[in-house]
C-alpha positions as CSV (number, residue, x, y, z in Angstrom):
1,X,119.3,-25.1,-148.5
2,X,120.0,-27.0,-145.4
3,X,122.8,-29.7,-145.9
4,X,121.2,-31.6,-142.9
5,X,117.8,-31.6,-144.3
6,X,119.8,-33.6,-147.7
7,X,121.2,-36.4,-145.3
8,X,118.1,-36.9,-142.9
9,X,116.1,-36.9,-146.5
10,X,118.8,-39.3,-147.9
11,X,117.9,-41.6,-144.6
12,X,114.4,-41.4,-144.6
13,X,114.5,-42.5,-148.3
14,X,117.6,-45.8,-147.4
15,X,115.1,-46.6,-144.4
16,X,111.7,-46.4,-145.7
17,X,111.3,-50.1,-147.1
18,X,113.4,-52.3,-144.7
19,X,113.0,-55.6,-146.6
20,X,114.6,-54.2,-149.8
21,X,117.0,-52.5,-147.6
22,X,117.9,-56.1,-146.1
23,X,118.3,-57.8,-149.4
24,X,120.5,-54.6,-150.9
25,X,122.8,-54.9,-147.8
26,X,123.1,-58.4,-148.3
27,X,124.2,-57.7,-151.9
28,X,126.7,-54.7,-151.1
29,X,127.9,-57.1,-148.5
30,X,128.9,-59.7,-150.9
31,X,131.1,-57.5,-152.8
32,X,132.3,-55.9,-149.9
33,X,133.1,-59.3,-148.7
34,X,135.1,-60.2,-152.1
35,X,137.3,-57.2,-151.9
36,X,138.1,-57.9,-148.3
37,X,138.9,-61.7,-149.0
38,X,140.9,-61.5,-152.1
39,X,142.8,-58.5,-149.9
40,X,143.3,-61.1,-147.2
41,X,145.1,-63.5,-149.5
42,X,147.4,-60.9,-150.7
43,X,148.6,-59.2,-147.7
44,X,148.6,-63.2,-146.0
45,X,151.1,-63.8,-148.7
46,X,153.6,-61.0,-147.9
47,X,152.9,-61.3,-144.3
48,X,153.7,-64.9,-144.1
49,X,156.7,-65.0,-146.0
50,X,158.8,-62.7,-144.1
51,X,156.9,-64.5,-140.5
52,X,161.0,-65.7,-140.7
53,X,162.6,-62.4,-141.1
54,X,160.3,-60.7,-138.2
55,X,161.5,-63.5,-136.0
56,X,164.8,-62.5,-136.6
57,X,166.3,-60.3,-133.7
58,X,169.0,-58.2,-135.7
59,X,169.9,-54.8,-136.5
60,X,171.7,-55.9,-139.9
61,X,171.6,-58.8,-141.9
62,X,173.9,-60.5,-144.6
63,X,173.4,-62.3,-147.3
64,X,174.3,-63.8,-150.7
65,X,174.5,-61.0,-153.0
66,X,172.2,-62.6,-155.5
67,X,169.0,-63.3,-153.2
68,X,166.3,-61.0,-154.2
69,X,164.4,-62.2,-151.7
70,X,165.1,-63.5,-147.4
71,X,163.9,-67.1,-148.1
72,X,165.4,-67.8,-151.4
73,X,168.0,-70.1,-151.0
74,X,171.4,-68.7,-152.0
75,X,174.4,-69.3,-149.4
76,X,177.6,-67.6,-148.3
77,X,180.3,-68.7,-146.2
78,X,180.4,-69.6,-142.8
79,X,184.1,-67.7,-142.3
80,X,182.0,-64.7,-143.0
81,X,180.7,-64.7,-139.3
82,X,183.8,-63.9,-138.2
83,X,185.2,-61.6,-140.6
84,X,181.3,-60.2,-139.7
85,X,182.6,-59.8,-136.0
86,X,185.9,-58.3,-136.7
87,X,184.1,-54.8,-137.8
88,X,183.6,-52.2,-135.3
89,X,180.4,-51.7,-133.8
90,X,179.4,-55.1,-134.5
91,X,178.1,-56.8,-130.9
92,X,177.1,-60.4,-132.4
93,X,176.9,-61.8,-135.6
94,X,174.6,-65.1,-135.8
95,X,174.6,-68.2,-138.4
96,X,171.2,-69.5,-140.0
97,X,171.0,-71.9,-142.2
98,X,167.9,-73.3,-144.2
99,X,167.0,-75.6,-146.3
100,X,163.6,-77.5,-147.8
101,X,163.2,-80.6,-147.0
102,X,160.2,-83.1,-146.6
103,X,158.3,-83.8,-143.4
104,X,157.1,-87.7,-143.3
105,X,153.2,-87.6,-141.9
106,X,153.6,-91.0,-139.9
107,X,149.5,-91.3,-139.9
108,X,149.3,-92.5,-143.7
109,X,153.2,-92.4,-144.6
110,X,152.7,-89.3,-146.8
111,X,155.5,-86.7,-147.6
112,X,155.3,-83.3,-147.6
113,X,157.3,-80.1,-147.9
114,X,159.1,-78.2,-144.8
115,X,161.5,-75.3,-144.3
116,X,164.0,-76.6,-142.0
117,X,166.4,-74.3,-140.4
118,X,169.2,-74.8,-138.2
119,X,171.0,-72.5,-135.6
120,X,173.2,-72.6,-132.5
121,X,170.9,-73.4,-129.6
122,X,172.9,-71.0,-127.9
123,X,172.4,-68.5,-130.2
124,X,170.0,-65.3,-129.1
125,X,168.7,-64.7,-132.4
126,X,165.0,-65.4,-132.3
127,X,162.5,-62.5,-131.0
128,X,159.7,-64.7,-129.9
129,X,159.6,-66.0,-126.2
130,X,158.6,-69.5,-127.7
131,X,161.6,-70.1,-129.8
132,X,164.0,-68.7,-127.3
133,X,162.6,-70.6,-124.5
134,X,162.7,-74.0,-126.9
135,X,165.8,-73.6,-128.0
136,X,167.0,-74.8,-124.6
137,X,165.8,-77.9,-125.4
138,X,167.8,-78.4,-128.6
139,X,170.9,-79.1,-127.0
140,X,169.9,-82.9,-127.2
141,X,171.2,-84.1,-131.0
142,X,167.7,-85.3,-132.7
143,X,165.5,-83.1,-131.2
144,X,163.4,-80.6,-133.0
145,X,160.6,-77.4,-132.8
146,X,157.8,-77.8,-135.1
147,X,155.7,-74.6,-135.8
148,X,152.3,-74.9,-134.3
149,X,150.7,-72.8,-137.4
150,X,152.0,-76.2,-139.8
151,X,149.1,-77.1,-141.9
152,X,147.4,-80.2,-140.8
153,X,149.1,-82.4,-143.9
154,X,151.9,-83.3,-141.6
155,X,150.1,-85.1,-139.7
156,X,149.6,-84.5,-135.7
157,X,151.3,-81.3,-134.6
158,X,152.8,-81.5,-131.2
159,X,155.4,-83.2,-129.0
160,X,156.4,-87.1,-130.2
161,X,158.2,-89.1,-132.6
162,X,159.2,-87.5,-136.0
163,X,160.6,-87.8,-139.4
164,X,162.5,-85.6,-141.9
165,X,163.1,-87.3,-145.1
166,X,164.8,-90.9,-143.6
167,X,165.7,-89.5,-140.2
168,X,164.4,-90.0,-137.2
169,X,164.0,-86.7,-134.8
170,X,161.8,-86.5,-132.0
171,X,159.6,-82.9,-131.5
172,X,160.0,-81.3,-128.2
173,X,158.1,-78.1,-128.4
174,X,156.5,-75.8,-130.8
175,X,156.9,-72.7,-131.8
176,X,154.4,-70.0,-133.8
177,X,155.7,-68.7,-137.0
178,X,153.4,-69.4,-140.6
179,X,153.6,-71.6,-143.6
180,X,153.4,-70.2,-147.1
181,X,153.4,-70.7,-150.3
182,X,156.7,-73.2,-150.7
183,X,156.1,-75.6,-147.4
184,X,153.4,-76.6,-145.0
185,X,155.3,-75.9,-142.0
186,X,158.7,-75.1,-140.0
187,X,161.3,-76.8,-138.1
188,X,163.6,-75.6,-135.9
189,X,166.5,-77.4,-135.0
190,X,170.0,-77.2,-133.9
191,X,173.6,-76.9,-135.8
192,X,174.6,-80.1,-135.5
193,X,170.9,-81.7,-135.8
194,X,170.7,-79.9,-139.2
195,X,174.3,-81.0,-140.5
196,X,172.7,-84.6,-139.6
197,X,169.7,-84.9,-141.3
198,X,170.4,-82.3,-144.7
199,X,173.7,-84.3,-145.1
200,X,175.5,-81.4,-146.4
201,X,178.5,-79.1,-145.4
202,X,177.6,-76.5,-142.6
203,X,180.6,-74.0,-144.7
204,X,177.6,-72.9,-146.2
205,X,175.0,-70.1,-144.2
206,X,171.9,-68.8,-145.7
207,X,172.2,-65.6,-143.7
208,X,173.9,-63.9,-140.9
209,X,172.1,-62.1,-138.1
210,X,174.4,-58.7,-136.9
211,X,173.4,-57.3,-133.7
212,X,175.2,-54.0,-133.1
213,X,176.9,-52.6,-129.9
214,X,174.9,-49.7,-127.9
215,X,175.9,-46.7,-129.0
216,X,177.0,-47.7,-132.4
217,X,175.7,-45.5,-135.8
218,X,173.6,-48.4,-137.7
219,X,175.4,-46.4,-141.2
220,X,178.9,-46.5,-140.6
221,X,178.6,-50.0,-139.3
222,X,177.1,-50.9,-142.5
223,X,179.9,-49.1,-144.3
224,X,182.4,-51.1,-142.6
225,X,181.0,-54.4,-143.0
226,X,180.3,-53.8,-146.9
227,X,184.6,-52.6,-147.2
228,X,185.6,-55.5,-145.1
229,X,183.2,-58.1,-146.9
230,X,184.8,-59.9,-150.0
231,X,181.9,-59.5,-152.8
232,X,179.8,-62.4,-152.5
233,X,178.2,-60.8,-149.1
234,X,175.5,-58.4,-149.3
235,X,174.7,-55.7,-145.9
236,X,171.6,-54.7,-145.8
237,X,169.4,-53.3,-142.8
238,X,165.9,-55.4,-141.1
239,X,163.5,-52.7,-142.9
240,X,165.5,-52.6,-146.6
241,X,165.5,-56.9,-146.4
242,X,161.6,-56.2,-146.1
243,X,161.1,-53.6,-148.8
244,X,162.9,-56.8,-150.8
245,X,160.5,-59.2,-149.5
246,X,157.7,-57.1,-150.4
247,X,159.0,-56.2,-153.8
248,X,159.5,-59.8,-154.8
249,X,156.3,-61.1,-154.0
250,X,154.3,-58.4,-154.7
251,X,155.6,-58.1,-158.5
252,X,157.8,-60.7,-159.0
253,X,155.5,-63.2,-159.0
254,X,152.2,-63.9,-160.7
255,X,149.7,-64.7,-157.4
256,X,149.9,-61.4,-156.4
257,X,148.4,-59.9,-159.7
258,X,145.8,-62.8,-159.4
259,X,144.7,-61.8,-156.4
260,X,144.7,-57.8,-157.6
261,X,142.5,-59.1,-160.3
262,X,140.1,-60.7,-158.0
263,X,139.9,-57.5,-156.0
264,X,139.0,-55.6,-159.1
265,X,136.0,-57.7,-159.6
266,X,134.8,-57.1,-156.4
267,X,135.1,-53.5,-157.0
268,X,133.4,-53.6,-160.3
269,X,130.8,-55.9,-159.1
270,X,130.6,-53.8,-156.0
271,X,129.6,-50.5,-158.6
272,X,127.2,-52.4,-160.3
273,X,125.3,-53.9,-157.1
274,X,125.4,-50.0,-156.0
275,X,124.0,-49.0,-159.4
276,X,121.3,-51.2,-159.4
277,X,120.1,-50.5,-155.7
278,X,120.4,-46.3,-156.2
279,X,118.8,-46.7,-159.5
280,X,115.6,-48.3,-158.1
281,X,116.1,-45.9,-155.2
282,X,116.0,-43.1,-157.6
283,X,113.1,-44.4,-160.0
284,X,110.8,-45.5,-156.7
285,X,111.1,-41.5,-155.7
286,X,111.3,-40.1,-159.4
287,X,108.0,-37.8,-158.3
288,X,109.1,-36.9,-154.8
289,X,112.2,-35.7,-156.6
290,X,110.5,-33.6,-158.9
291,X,108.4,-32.4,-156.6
292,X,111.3,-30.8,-155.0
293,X,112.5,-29.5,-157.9
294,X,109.4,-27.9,-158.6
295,X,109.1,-26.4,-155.3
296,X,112.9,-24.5,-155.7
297,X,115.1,-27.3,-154.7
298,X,118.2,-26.8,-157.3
299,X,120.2,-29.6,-158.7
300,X,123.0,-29.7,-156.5
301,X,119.9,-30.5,-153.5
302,X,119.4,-33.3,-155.5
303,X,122.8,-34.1,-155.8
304,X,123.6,-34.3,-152.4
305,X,120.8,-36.5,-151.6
306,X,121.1,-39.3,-153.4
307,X,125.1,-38.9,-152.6
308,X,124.8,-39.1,-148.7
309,X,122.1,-42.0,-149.5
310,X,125.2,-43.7,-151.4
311,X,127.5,-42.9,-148.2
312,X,124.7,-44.3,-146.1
313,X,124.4,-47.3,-147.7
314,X,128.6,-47.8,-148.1
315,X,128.7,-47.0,-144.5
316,X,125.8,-49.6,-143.2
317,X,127.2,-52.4,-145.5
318,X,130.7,-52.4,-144.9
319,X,129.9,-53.4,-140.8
320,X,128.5,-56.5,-141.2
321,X,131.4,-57.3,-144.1
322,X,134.1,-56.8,-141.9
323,X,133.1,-58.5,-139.0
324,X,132.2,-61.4,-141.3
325,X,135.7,-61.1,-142.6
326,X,137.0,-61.4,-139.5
327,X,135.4,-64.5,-138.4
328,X,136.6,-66.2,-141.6
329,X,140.2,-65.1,-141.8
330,X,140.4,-66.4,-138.3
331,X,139.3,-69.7,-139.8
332,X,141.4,-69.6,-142.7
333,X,144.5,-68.9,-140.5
334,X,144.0,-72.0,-138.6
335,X,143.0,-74.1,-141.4
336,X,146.1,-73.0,-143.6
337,X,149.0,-71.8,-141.2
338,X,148.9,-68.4,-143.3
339,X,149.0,-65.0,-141.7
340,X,146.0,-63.0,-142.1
341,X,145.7,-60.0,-140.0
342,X,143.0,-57.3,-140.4
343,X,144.8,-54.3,-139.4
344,X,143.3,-50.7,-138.9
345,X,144.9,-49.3,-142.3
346,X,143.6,-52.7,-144.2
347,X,140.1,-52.5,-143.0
348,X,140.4,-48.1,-144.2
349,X,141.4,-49.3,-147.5
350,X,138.7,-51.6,-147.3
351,X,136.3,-49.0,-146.1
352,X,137.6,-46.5,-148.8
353,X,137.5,-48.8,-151.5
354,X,133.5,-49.5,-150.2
355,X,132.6,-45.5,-150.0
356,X,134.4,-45.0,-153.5
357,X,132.4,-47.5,-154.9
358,X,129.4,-46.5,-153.7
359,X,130.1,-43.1,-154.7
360,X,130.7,-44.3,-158.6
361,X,127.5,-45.9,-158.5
362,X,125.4,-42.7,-157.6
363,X,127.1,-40.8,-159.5
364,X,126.1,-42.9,-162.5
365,X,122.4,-42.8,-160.7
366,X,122.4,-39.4,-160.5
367,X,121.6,-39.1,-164.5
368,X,117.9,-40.4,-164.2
369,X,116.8,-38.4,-161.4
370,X,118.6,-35.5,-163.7
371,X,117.2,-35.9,-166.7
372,X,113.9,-36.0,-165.2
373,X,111.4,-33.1,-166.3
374,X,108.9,-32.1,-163.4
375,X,106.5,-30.7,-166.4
376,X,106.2,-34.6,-167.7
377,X,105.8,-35.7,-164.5
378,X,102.3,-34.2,-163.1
C-alpha cells in the first residue's frame, strides 16, 4: 500500500470536524504547556545560579576545597592570590569575595535578602560590558551596582540612595545578572566598600579568578597550581566548576525532583488527553476502518493511520504551546529576576517528549480499531 495515501487519510480524518479538533488542541496544549513550564522552572534554577560564574572571565578558578557548589559560601585565603600568581603560565589571578546580606526596601522599611560581592574596581574579571563599564564608577567608597533583574521586593531598582543592613551606599548603575533561589537580587561593590559594610576581615576570598598567559597548556597550569597550593585550595577549570553547579542543584537538592515530578504529570496527563482524543477518533471511524479492512487493507495500513494521525495531532499542538510558553517565560523572567531561556535543544526535548506522548496514546488506541471484526460490523 501507499504510505502517502496512510498520512493524507490520517489528515483527512484529524481535519474533518474542526470544532472537536479545536477543543482537542486546546487540551493537548495544556499538557504541552505543563511540561514546558515545569521545564522552565528547572533549567531557570540551574541557569540562574551559575548567572555569577558565567560572568566570570577566567580560564581557572580556585576555591575552598569543601564547596560543592560556586555560590556556597566557604573561604580561602587572600595570600593565595599571590602564591596563585607565582605559577607559570598564570597571566592574572583575581579576588572575589561574597557574602549574603540584607537589602533595606526604603519604600515600606522592609528587609530582604542580597548576594553582595566585592572586587577590585580595577580588576578585569567580569565578562559583561555593563559590569566592566560600572565598575569605573566604584572607585568612589559607598557606591554600589545593583542588578537590574532584582526582584521588585527591594524596592525601586535604579540609580539613588541605598541601604545594606545599617549602611548607607548610594547605587550608581546596574548591571544584568539573575536572582535565585537564596536572594532577590545582587550587588556589586568595591574592596574597600565591601570590607565597610560586611564588617569583617578581607583575609578571607570566596574564590579566585586565574586568567592564563597566551600560549600556556590550560593542564599543566592546573598541575602546577594544585603542587604549589597548600590543601585548603581547590583548581578546577570554568566548565568542571559548572558540571559542579549542575550536579548540586540538580540532585542535591529537593526542588529539582519537584519540578521532575511536575513534568511527569504533564506527560501522564499529556497520554491520557491523547488517549481520549484518538479513541473517539477511532470509535467515530470504527466502519470506515473496517471497511478498509474488508476491502484488503492489512493491519499494519491501519496501523500507520492512526499513528501519523497521532504525529499530526503532536505536531499541530505543540506550536501554539511553545509560543504560549514563550510569552509567559518572558513574563516570569521579569516578574522574578530568574533566567528562563527557551533554547533550540529545550524546545526538541519539549517537542520529543509531545511526539512520544502522543505516540503512547495511539498505541494504546490502536487496540479498538484492532479488535474490531468487519463481519460484526455490516
Amino acid at each position: 500500500m501507499n504510505p502517502g495515501s496512510a498520512v493524507l487519510l490520517s489528515w483527512r480524518l484529524l481535519w474533518h470536524n474542526p470544532a472537536r479538533l479545536a477543543t482537542s488542541l486546546g487540551a493537548l496544549a495544556f499538557a504541552v504547556f505543563l511540561m514546558l513550564i515545569q521545564m522552565g522552572f528547572r533549567n531557570s534554577l540551574l541557569d540562574s545560579v551559575t548567572a555569577l560564574l558565567e560572568s566570570l572571565d577566567a580560564d581557572i578558578l580556585v576555591m575552598h576545597k569543601e564547596k560543592d557548589n560556586s555560590i556556597q559560601r566557604e573561604t580561602i585565603p587572600l595570600l593565595r592570590v599571590q602564591q596563585t600568581l607565582s605559577v607559570e603560565g598564570v597571566a592574572a589571578a583575581y579576588p572575589l569575595w561574597f557574602r549574603f546580606l540584607y537589602w533595606k526596601n526604603l519604600e515600606n522599611g522592609a528587609f530582604r535578602p542580597i548576594r553582595v560581592l566585592g572586587f577590585r574596581p580595577d580588576d578585569p574579571m567580569f565578562l559583561p560590558p555593563d559590569i566592566r563599564a560600572g565598575a569605573k564608577l566604584l572607585g568612589q567608597p559607598g557606591t554600589a551596582l545593583l542588578d537590574s533583574r532584582s526582584r521588585s521586593y527591594l524596592g525601586r531598582i535604579g540609580v539613588g540612595p541605598a541601604q545594606v543592613q545599617k549602611e548607607g551606599l548610594s547605587v550608581v548603575g546596574t548591571f544584568a545578572m539573575a536572582t535565585d533561589l537564596e536572594v532577590d537580587g545582587n550587588l556589586l561593590v568595591s574592596d574597600e566598600t565591601f570590607a565597610r559594610i560586611t564588617h569583617q576581615s578581607m583575609n578571607g576570598i570566596e574564590l579566585i579568578a586565574v586568567k592564563l598567559k597566551p600560549g600556556a597548556e590550560p593542564q599543566r597550569v592546573i598541575e602546577g597550581l594544585r603542587a604549589g597550593l597548600p590543601g585548603d585550595a581547590a583548581v578546577r577549570t570554568k566548565d568542571e566548576v559548572r558540571a559542579m553547579d549542575f550536579e548540586h542543584w540538580d540532585t542535591g537538592t529537593p526542588v529539582s525532583l519537584i519540578v521532575f515530578i511536575g513534568m511527569a504529570m504533564g506527560f501522564v496527563v499529556g497520554v491520557v488527553i491523547c488517549y481520549q482524543i484518538l479513541y473517539t477518533e477511532v470509535a467515530d471511524h470504527l466502519a470506515e476502518f473496517a471497511t478498509l479492512r474488508a476491502i484488503g487493507f492489512g493491519k499494519a495500513y491501519i496501523i500507520g493511520v492512526v499513528l501519523v494521525e497521532a504525529v499530526l495531532l503532536s505536531v499541530v499542538g505543540l506550536i501554539p504551546s511553545l509560543a504560549a510558553g514563550w510569552v509567559l517565560y518572558r513574563v516570569l523572567e521579569a516578574s522574578t529576576g530568574l533566567l528562563l531561556n527557551l533554547t533550540l535543544p529545550r524546545m526538541a526535548l519539549v517537542a520529543g517528549l509531545t511526539v512520544s506522548m502522543c505516540v503512547f496514546a495511539g498505541i494504546l488506541a490502536l487496540r479498538k480499531v484492532l479488535q474490531a471484526d468487519p463481519a460484526e460490523l455490516f
